[in-house]
C-alpha positions as CSV (number, residue, x, y, z in Angstrom):
1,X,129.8,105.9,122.3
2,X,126.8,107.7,122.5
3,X,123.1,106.0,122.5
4,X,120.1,107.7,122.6
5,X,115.9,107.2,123.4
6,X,113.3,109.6,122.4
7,X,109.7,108.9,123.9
8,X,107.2,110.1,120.9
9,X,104.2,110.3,123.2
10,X,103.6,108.1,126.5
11,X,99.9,107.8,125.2
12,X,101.0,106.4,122.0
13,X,103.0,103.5,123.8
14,X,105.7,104.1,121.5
15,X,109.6,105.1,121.8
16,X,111.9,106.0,118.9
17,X,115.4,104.6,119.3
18,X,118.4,105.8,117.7
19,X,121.1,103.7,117.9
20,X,125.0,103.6,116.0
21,X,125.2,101.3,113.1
22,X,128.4,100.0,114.1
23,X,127.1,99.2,117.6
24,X,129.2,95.7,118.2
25,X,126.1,94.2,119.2
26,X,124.7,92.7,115.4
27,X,120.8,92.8,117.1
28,X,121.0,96.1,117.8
29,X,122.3,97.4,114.6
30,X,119.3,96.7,113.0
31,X,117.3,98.8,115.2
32,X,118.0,102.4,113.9
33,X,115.2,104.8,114.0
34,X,113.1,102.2,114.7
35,X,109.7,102.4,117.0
36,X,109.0,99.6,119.6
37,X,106.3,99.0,122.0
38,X,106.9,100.1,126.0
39,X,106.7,96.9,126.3
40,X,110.7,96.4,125.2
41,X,112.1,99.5,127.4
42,X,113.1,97.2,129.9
43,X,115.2,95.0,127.2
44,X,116.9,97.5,125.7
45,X,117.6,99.9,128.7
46,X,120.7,98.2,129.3
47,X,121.8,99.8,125.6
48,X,120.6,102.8,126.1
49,X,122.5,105.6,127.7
50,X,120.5,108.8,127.0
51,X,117.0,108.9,128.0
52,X,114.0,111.2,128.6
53,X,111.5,110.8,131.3
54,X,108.1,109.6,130.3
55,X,106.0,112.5,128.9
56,X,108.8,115.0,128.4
57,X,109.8,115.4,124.8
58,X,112.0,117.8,123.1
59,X,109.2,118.4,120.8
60,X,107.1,119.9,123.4
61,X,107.6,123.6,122.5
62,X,104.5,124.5,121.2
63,X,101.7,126.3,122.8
64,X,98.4,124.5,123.0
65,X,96.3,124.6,120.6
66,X,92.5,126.4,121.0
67,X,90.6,125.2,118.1
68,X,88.4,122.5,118.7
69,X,85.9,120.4,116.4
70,X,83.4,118.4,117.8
71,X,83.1,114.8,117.3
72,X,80.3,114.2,115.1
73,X,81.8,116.7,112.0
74,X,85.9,116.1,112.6
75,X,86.3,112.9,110.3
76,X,88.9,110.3,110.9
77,X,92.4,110.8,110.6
78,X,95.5,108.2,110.1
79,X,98.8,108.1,109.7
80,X,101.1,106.0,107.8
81,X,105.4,105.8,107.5
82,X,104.9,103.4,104.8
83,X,105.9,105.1,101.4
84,X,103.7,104.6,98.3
85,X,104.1,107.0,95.8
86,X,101.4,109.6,95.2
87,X,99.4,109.9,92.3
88,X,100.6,113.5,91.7
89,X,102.5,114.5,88.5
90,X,106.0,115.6,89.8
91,X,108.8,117.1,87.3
92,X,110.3,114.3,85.8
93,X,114.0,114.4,87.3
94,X,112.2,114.0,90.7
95,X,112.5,110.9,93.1
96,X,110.0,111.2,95.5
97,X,111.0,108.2,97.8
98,X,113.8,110.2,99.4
99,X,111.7,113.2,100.8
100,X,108.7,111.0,102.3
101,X,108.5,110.7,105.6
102,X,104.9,110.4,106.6
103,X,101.6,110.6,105.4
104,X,98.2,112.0,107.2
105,X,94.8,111.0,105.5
106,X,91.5,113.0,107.0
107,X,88.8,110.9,105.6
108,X,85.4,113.5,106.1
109,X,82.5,114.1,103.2
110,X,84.0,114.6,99.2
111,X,84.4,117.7,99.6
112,X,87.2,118.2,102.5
113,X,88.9,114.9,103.3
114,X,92.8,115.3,102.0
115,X,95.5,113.2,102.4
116,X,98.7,115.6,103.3
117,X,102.2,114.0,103.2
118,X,105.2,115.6,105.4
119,X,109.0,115.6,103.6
120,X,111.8,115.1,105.8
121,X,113.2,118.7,105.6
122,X,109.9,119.9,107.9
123,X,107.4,121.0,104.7
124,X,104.7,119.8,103.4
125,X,105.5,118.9,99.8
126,X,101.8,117.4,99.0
127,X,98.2,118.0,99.6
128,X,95.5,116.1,97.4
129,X,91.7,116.8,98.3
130,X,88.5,117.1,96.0
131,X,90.7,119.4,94.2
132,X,93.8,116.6,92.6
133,X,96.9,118.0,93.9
134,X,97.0,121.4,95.3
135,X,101.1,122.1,95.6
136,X,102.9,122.5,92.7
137,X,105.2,120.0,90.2
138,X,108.7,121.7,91.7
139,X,109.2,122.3,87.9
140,X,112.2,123.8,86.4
141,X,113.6,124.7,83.2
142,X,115.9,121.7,81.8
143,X,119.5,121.7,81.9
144,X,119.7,123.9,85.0
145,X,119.4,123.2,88.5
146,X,116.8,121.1,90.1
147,X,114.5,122.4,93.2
148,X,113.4,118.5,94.9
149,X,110.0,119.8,97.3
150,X,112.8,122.4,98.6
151,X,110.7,125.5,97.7
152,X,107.6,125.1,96.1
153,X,106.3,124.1,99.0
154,X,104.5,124.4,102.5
155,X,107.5,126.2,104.5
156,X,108.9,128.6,107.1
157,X,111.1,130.4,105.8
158,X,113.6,133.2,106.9
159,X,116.2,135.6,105.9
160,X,119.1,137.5,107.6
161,X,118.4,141.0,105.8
162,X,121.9,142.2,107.0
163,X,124.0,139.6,104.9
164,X,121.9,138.3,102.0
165,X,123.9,138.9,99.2
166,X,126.8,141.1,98.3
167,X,125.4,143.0,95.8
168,X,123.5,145.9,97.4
169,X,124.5,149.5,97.8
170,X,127.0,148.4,100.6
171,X,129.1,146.8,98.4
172,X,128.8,149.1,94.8
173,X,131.9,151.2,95.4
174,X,134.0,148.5,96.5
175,X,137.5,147.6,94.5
176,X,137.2,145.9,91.3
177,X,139.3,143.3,92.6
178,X,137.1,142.5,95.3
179,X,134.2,142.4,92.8
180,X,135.2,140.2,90.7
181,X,136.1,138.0,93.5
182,X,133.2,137.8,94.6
183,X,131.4,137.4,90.9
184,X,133.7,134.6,90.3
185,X,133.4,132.6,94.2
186,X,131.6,129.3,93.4
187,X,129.8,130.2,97.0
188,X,126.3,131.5,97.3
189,X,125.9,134.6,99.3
190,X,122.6,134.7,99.6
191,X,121.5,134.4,103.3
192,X,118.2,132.5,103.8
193,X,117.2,129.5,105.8
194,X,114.5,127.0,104.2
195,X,112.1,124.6,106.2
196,X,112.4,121.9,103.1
197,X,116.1,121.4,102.1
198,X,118.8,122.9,99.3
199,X,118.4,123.7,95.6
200,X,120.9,121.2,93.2
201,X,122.9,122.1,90.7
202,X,122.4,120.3,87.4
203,X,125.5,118.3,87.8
204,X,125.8,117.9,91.1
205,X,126.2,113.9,92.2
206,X,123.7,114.7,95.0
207,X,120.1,114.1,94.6
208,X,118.7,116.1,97.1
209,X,119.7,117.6,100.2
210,X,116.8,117.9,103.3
211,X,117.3,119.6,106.2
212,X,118.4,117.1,108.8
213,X,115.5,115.5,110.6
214,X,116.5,115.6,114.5
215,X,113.0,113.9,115.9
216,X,109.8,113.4,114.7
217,X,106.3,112.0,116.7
218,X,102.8,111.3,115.9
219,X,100.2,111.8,118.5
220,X,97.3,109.6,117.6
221,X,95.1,111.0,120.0
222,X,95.4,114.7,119.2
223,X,96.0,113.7,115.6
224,X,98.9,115.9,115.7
225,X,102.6,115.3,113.8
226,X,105.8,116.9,114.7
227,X,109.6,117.0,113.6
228,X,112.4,118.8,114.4
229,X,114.7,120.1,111.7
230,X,118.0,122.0,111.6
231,X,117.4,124.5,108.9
232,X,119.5,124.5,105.6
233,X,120.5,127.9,104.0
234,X,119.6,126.7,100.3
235,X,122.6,127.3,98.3
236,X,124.7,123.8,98.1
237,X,127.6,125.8,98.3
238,X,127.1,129.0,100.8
239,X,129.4,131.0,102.8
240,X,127.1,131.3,105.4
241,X,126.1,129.3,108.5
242,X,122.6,128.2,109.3
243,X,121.8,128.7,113.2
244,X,118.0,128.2,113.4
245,X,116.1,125.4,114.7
246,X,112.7,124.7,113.6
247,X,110.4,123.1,115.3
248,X,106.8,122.1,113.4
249,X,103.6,120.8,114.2
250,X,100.9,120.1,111.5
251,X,97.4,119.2,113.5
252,X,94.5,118.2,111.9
253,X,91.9,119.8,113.4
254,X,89.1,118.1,112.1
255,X,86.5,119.6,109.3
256,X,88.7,120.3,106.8
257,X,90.8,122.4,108.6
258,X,94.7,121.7,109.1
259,X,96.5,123.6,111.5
260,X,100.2,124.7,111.3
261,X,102.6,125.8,114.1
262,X,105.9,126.9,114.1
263,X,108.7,127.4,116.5
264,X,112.1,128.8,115.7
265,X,115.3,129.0,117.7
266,X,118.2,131.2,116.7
267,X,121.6,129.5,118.2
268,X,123.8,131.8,116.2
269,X,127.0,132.7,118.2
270,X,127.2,135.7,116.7
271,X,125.1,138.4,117.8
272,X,124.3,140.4,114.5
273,X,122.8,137.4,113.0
274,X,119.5,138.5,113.4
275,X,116.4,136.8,111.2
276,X,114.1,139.8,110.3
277,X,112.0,138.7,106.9
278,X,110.3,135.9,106.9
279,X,107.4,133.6,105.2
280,X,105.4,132.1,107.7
281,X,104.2,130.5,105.9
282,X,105.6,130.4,102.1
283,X,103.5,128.3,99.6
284,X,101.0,128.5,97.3
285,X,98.9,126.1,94.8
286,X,98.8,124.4,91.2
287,X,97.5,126.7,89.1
288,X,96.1,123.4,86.6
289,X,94.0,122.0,90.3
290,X,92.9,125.7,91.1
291,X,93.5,128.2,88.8
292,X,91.5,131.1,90.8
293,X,92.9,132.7,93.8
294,X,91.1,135.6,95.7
295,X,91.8,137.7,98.9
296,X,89.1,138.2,101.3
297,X,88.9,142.0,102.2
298,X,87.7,143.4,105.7
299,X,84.4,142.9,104.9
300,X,84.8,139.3,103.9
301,X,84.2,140.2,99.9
302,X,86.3,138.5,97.4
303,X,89.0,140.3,95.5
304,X,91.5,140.0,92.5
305,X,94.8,140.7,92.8
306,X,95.2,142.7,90.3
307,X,95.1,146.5,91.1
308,X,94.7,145.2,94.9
309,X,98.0,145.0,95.2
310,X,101.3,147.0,95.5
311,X,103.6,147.0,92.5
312,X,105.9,144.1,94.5
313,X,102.5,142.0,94.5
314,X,102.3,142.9,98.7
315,X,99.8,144.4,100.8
316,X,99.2,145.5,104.9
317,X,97.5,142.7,106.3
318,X,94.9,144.6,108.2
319,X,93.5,145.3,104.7
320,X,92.7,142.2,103.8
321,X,90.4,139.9,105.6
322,X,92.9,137.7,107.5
323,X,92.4,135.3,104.5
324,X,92.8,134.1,100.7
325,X,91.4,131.4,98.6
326,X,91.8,129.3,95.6
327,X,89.3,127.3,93.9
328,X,88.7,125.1,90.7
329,X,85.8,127.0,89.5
330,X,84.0,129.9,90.5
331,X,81.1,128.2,91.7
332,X,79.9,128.1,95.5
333,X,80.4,124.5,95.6
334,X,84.1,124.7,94.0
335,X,86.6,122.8,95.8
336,X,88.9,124.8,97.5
337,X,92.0,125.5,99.6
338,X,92.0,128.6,101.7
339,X,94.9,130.1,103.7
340,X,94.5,131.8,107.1
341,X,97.1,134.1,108.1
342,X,95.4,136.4,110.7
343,X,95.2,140.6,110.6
344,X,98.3,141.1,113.0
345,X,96.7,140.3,116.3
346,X,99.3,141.4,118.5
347,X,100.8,144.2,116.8
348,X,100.0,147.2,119.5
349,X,101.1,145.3,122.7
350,X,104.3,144.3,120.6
351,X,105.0,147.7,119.5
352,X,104.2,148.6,122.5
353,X,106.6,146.4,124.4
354,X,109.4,147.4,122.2
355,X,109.2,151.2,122.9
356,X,109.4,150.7,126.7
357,X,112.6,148.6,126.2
358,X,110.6,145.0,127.1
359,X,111.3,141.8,125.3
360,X,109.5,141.8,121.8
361,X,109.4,140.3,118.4
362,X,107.3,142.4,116.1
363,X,108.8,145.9,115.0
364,X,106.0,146.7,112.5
365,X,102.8,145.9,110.5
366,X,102.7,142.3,108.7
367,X,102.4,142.0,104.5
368,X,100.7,139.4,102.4
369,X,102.0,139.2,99.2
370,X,100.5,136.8,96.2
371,X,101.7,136.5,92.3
372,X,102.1,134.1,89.6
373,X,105.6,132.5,89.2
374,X,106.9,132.8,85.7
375,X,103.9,134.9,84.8
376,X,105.0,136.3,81.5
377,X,105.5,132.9,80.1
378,X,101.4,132.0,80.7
379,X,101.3,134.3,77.6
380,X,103.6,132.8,74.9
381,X,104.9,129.3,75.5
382,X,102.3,128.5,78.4
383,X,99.5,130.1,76.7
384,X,98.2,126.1,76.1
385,X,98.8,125.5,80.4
386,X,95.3,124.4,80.8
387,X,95.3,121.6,78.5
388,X,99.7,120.8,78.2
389,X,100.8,118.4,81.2
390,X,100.5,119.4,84.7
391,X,104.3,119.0,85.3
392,X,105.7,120.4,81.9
393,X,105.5,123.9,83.3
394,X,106.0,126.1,86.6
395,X,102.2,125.8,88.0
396,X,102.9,127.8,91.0
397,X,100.6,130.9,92.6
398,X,102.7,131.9,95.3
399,X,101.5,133.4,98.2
400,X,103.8,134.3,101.3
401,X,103.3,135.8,104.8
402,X,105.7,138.0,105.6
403,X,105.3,138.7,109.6
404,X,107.7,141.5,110.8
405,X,108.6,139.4,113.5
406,X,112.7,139.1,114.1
407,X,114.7,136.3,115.7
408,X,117.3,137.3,117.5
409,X,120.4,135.4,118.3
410,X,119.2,133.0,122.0
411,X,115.3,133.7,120.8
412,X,112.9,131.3,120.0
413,X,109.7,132.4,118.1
414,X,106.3,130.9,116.9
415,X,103.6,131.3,114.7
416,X,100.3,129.6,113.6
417,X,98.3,129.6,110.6
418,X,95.2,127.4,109.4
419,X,94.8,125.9,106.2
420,X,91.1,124.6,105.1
421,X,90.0,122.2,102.6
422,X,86.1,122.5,101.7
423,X,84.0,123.7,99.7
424,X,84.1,127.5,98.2
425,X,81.0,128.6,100.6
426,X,82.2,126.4,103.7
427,X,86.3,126.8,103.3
428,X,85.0,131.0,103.0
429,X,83.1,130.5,106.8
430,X,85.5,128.3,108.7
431,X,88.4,131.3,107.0
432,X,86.8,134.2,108.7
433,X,85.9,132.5,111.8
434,X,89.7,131.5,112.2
435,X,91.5,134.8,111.5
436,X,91.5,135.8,115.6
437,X,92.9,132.0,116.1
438,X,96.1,133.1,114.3
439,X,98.6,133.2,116.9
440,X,102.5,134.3,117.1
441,X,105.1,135.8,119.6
442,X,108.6,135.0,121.9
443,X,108.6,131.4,123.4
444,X,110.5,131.5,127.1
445,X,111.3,128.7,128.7
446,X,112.0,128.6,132.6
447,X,115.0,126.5,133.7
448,X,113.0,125.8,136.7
449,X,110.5,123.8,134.4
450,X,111.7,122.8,131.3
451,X,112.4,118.9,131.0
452,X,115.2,117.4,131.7
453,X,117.3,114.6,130.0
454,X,119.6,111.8,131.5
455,X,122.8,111.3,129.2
456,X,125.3,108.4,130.2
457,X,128.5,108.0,128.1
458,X,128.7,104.5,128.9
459,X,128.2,102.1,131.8
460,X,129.7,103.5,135.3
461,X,130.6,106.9,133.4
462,X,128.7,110.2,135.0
463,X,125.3,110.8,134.4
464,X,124.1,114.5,133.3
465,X,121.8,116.5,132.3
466,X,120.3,118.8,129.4
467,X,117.8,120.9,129.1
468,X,114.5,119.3,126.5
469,X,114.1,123.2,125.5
470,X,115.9,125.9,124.7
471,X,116.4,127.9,127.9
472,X,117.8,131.0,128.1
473,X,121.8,130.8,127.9
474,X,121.9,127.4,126.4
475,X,123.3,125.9,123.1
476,X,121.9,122.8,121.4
477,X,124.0,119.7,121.6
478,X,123.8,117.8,118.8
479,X,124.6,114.5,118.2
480,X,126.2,113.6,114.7
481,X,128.4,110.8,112.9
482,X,131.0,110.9,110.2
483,X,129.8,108.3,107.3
484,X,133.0,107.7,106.3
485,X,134.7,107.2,109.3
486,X,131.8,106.6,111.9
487,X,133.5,108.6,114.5
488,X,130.5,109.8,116.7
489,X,130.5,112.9,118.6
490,X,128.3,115.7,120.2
491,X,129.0,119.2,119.1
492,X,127.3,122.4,118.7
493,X,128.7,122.8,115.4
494,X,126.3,121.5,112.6
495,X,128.7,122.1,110.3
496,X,131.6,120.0,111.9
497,X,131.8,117.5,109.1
498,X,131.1,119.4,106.3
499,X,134.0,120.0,103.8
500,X,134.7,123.9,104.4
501,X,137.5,126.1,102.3
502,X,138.4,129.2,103.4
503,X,137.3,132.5,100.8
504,X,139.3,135.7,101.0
505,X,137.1,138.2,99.0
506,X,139.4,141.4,100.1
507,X,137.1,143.3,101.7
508,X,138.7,146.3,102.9
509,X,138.8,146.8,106.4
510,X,136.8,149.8,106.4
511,X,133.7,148.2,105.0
512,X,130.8,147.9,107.7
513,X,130.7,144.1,107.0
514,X,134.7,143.5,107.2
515,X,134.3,141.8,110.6
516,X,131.8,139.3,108.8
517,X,133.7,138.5,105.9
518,X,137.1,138.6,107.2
519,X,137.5,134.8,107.8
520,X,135.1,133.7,105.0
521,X,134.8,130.0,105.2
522,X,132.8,128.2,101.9
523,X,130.6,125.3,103.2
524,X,130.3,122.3,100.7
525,X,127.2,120.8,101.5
526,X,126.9,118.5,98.7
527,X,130.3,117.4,100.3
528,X,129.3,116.8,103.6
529,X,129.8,113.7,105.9
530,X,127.5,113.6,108.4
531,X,124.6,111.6,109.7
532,X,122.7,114.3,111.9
533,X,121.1,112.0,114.2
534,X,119.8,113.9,117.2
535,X,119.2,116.7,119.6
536,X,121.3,115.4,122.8
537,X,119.5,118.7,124.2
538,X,120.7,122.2,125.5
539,X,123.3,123.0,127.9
540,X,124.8,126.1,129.5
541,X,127.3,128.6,127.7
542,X,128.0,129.7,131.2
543,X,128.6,128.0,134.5
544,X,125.4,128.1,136.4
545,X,126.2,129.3,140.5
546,X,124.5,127.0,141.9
547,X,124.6,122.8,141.5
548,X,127.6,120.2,140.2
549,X,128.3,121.5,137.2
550,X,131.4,120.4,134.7
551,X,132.3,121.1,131.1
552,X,131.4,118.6,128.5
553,X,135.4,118.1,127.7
554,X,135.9,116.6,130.9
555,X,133.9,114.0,130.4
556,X,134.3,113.1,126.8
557,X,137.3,111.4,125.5
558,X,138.9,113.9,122.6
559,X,137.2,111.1,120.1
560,X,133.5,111.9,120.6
561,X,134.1,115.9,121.6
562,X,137.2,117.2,119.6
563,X,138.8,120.3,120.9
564,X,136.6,123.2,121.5
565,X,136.8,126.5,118.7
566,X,134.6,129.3,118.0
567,X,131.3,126.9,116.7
568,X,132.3,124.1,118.5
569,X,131.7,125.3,122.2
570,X,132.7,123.4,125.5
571,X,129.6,123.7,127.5
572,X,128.5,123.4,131.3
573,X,126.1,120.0,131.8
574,X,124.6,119.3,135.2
575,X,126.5,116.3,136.6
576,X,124.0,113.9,139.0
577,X,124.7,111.7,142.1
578,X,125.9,108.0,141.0
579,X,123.0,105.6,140.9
């Protein structure tokens, strides 16, 4: 079996330790996910068979940071795991226990101290300040499906363009057959991959659904938080696979401003699985706590939406000022929430980059785009929304960043946006002067650098290595148990546990998209048994010419690393002297 440490931060003095619960040993079942002082490393190493050298996380994938407050105006900020429930109105049919995971409290002047809490998919699902509660109730309509913090929400999110959905002109003139096959498949085709988790079906017998949590950390000192998530395409039921990674990292940077990075791998094994829309971030506010929302313009003056916009609610970023608002009142002193998302900072070096045939991410300008869910209804039956309960309607002004950056299959990306709590006037100022902080582009990671981390199968077995990062030519390894059977393996397949059918729409085999769709396989998350635990790291598709190398079937036992197939790959893992 398979035991794992993660260090959180060596400054913190604090480990995270991941252990089976059916370890034989009765102490050490209780100590799942569990932190502990430094101080008991050296009575639990004999346990303890994977391990990371001090300092070296696998969340350390995100470029530093270059907005700095000074002391005397940053406020205080704490942490807490410890779940109380928040004073927000949520819809009804919502538990909020399951999607807490932490909770950071700025505590500044009235008008921009906050208290943010962070689900367990990667979003941010709650944000009070001087303003009540800022996200919306994740309302729907009754009798139909449920959306727990899985959209309206703080998120990355982002689509494969190339197979979302079936029903564009690609697919009009196919057979009738094949149509209503596809009409009547209880599969989702849509092809999207949330931050946050899955919608649920009215009568589904599963709650909620969050994308698995791989590893989390607090950094006191740089009053940072970070997680690792595998990303869940939303649909409970989806013939498609999620491949992406992400990686996030909410900062508060003191002053009423909160800063949000991304990073996100693509491990697809396919190479046509390429991520080109996204939302980075996708969001927006309750309309009952701020009801106004503006976009700055070049010049920094405030502007309506209305007749700013396209007809699909979007505009170029470089004609807006980098920034939007939305306050409570119209007044200078109206609390407030802006949203930084930058004027496309790198666009010319990245189009530039991409015509001489270098590495790139960005093929073309970026588009904000801003509207109000459900709007027609604010007319009729939600005419009364100012004065009917917070939590008895939708309550959502989306807004969305949609970069035109892509993710190709073996890329990682990252982006970084600011958020600021203050007053109208003072969130306004600290907006402008953060637009040229906004910050994206391709994350490489050198072999010759990136962490290392020891994995030992049991006592006397081999030890070897895996890469903390995602360096070119790797897979992640991922370590995961069956709940009903508490087999424990390490696989690159996500999916591995996860009740799968196959689906045979007929799509004829001059289609562009036969190759896709010829081996359909439906994926029944709601069905799944698997406890995603960790990230074991990333190892080698290919064997490496120089070093000890060996595949990872020749030292596993067939019980924790079944039989290789076309997810499930047999990779090369750097084998080390015997201590």
């Amino acid at each position: 079996m398979l035991y794992s440490v993660r260090l959180c931060d060596v400054s913190e003095c604090f480990l995270a330790v991941y252990l089976p619960v059916f370890s034989p040993n009765c102490e050490l079942m209780i100590l799942k996910r569990r932190l502990f002082s430094l101080a008991c490393f050296s009575v639990l190493a004999c346990a303890v068979c994977t391990t990371q050298s001090a300092g070296q996380s696998v969340l350390d994938v995100f470029p530093d940071s270059t907005v700095n407050v000074a002391p005397h105006p940053r406020g205080q900020t704490t942490f807490s795991a410890d779940f109380i429930p928040s004073e927000s109105l949520w819809d009804e049919r919502l538990d909020e226990r399951p999607v807490f995971l932490s909770e950071m409290a700025h505590a500044q002047d009235e008008s921009n101290s906050f208290k943010l809490r962070i689900g367990q998919g990667g979003q941010i699902y709650s944000l009070r300040g001087p303003f009540g509660e800022s996200v919306p109730p994740s309302w729907r309509s009754p009798g139909g499906k449920v959306s727990p913090w899985n959209d309206e929400v703080w998120q990355f999110v982002a689509v494969c363009s190339r197979y979302n959905g079936m029903d564009g002109r690609a697919y009009r003139k196919l057979p009738s057959e094949t149509l209503q096959r596809i009409k009547q498949s209880p599969f989702g085709d849509t092809f999207f991959i949330h931050n946050s988790g899955a919608y649920i079906p009215g009568d589904s017998a599963v709650k909620s659904l969050y994308c698995p949590l791989l590893a989390s950390a607090v950094n006191k000192k740089k009053r940072t938080f970070r997680m690792l998530n595998w990303g869940l395409v939303p649909q409970i039921k989806t013939i498609h696979r999620s491949p992406l990674l992400y990686y996030t990292q909410i900062r508060d940077a003191g002053d009423g401003v909160i800063e949000l990075t991304w990073a996100v791998h693509n491990f697809s094994v396919r190479d046509d699985i390429v991520f080109d829309h996204l939302n980075a971030p996708w969001g927006g506010t309750r309309i009952s706590s701020l009801p106004l929302r503006f976009v700055s313009a070049p010049d920094g003056k405030l502007l309506q939406r209305e007749g700013f916009l396209s007809e699909y609610g979007t505009v170029d970023v470089r004609d807006t000022g980098g920034w939007n608002i939305s306050c409570a009142t119209d007044d200078d002193d109206s609390p407030s929430l802006a949203l930084v998302y930058g004027r496309d900072r790198h666009l010319e070096t990245e189009l530039a980059r991409k015509t001489s045939g270098q590495p790139y991410c960005q093929f073309k300008h970026s588009l904000y785009r801003d509207w109000r869910a459900s709007e027609p209804f604010y007319k009729n039956k939600w005419k009364d929304w100012a004065t009917r309960p917070e939590n008895s309607f939708r309550n959502y002004d989306v807004c969305e960043i949609i970069p035109k950056i892509q993710i190709v299959p073996g890329s990682t990306i990252w982006f970084r946006s600011y958020l600021v709590v203050g007053n109208k006037r003072q969130a306004m100022q600290q907006a402008t002067q953060l637009v040229d902080q906004v910050d994206y582009g391709l994350l490489t990671f050198d072999p010759a650098t990136s962490p290392m981390m020891k994995v030992r199968l049991k006592k006397g077995a081999p030890v070897f290595e895996t890469f903390s990062q995602p360096v070119p030519g790797t897979k992640p390894l991922l370590r995961i148990r069956n709940t009903k059977t508490d087999q424990e393996i390490v696989t690159t397949d996500p999916y591995f546990f996860v009740k799968k059918e196959q689906v045979d729409f007929g799509l004829p085999v001059d289609h562009r998209d036969h190759d896709y769709y010829r081996e359909t396989v439906g994926y029944s998350m709601d069905q799944n048994s698997s406890d995603w635990q960790s990230l074991v790291g990333y190892a080698y598709e290919n064997k490496p010419a120089v070093g000890n190398w060996q595949r990872l079937s020749s030292l596993f036992d067939t019980d924790a690393f079944p039989k290789p197939d076309a997810f499930h790959l047999d990779l090369w893992v750097k084998i080390l002297p015997s201590e």
